[in-house]
C-alpha positions in Angstrom: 111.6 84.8 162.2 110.0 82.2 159.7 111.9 79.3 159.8 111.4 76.5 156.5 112.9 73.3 155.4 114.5 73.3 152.0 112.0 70.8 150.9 109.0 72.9 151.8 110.4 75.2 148.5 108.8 74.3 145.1 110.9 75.7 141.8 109.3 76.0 138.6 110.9 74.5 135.8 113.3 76.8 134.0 113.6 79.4 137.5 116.2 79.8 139.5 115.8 81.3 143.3 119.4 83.6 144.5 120.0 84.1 148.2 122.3 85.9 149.9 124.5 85.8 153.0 124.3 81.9 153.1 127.1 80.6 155.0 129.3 77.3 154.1 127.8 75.6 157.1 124.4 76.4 156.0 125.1 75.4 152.4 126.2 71.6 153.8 123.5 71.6 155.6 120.9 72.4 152.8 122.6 69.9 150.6 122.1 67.4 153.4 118.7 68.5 153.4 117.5 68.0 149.8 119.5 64.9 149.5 121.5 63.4 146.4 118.3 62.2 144.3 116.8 65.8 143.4 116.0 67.8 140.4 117.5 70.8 141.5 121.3 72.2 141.0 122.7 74.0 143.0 125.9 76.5 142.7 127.5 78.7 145.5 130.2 81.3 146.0 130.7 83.2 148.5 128.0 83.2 150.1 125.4 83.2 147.5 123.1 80.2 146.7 121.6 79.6 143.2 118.9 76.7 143.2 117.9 76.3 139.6 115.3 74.0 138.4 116.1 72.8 134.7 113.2 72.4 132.2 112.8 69.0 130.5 114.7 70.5 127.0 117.3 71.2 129.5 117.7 67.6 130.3 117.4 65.9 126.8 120.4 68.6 125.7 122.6 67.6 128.1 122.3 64.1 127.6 122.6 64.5 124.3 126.5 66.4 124.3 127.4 64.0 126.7 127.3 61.4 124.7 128.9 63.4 121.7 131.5 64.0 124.0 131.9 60.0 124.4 132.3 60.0 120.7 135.0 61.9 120.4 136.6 60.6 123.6 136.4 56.9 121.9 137.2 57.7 118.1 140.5 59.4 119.5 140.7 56.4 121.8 141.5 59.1 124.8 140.5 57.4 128.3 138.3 59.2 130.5 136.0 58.8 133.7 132.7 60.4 133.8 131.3 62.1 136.7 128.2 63.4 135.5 126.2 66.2 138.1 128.4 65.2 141.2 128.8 67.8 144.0 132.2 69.5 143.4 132.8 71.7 146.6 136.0 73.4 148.9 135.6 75.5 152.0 138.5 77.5 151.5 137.7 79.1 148.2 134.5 79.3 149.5 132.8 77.7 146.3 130.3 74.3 145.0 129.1 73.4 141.8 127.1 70.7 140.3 127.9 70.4 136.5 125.0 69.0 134.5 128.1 66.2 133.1 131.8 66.2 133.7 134.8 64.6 132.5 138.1 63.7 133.7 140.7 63.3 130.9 144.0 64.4 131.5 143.7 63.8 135.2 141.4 60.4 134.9 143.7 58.0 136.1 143.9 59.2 139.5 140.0 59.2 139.8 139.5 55.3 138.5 137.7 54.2 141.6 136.6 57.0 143.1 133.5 57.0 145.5 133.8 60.3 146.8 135.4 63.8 146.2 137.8 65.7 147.7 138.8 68.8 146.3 141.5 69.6 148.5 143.5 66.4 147.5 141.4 65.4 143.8 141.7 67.3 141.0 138.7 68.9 139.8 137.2 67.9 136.5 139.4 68.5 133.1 135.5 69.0 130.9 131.7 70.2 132.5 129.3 70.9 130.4 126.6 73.4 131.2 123.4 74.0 129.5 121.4 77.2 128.9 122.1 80.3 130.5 125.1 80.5 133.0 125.0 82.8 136.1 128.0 85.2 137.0 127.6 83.1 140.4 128.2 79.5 138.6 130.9 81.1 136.4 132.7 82.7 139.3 132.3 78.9 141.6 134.3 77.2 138.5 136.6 79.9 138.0 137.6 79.0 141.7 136.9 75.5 141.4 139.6 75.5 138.6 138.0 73.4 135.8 140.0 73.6 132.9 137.2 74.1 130.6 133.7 74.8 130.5 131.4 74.0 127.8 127.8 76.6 127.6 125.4 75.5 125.3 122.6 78.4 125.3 120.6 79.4 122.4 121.4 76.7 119.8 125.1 77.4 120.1 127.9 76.0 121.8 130.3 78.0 123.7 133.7 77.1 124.9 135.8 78.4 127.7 139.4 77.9 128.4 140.7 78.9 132.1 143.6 81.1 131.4 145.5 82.6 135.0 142.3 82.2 136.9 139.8 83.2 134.5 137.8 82.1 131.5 138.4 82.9 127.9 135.8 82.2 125.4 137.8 79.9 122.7 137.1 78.7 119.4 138.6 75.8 119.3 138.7 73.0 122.5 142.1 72.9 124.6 141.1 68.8 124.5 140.3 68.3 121.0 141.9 71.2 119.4 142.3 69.5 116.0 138.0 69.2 115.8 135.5 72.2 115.3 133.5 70.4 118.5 131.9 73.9 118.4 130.5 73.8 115.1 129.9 69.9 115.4 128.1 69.7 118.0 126.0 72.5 117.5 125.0 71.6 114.0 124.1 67.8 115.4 122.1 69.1 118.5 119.9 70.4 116.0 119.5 67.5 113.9 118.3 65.7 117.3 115.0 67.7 117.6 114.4 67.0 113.8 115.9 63.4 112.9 115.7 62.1 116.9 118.6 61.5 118.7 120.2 58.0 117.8 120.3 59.1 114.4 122.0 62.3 115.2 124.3 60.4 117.3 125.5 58.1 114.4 125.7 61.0 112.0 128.0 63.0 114.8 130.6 59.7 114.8 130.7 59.8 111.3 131.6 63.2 110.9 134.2 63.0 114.0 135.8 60.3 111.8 135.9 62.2 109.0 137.6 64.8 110.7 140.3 62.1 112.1 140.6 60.8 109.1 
């Protein structure tokens, strides 16, 4: 048997890797292996591992709808605590994910202060976002994980799932800001980004949440 250390394996940008039959002990372990300050995301679920390594677009994106999400968390004056890519895990489910952002809304209070993560005590987050394509194996992890909602953006659209009994329902309309078309918003603005850069897309986004408020 060929034995290799996590860091020995080199991802190309925009690939993921799958394996099978990984146990939870072995996931800790190769999450203490390839430390906190990595590229790489991990998801797990049952005993499968998905390492993806995002591309550069990838990156810029997600940035980009977490601070839209800011937006419309301030102009509603609705209190939150970010979390951004933090390791959400529990043994019992058996399930991790690492959400490229997060947000705690409804639950935020309790987490003012937080260092670390519990699962079995802490809620999990109320908002993660996810850009590009999202495996059955990620899906399944958050299903488990029971975040509320799940925001996809993949191929110039965004796409919003409510949990309803256990499972996610692709929605229309946001459970958090059901009174916005955050779909269509944020969409259209992404856009604007790769064309007009992204600090005017950003102040063209809060105008047009305000318009909507108002």
């Amino acid at each position: 048997m060929v034995t290799l250390q996590f860091k020995q394996i080199s991802i190309p940008p925009g690939q993921r890797v799958l394996l099978q039959n990984i146990s939870w002990g072995e996931f800790e372990g190769i999450l203490s292996e390839l430390g906190e300050h990595r590229a790489i995301r991990l998801s797990y679920y049952q005993g499968i591992l998905e390492l993806r390594m995002p591309l550069p677009e990838h990156e810029v994106n997600k940035e980009i709808i977490g601070d839209m999400v800011k937006i419309l968390l301030e102009e509603l004056e609705i209190d939150r605590e970010c979390f951004g890519s933090t390791t959400f895990k529990r043994e019992d489910m058996p399930a991790g994910i690492e959400p490229d952002n997060c947000f705690y809304i409804k639950n935020y209070r309790v987490m003012i202060g937080k260092k670390r993560i519990d699962l079995r005590v802490d809620p999990p987050p109320d908002l993660a976002i996810e850009v590009d394509l999202i495996s059955k194996t990620q899906l399944a992890a958050y299903e488990a994980l029971g975040v509320s909602e799940l925001w996809r953006y993949e191929n110039e659209q965004l796409h919003i799932n409510v949990l309803q009994e256990g499972k996610y329902i692709e929605s229309s309309m946001s459970s958090i800001f059901p009174n916005i078309p955050v779909r269509e918003g944020i969409s259209q603005f992404l856009k604007a980004s790769s064309i007009e850069g992204t600090s005017a897309a950003l102040r063209g986004f809060r105008k047009w949440v305000t318009e909507m408020i108002n």
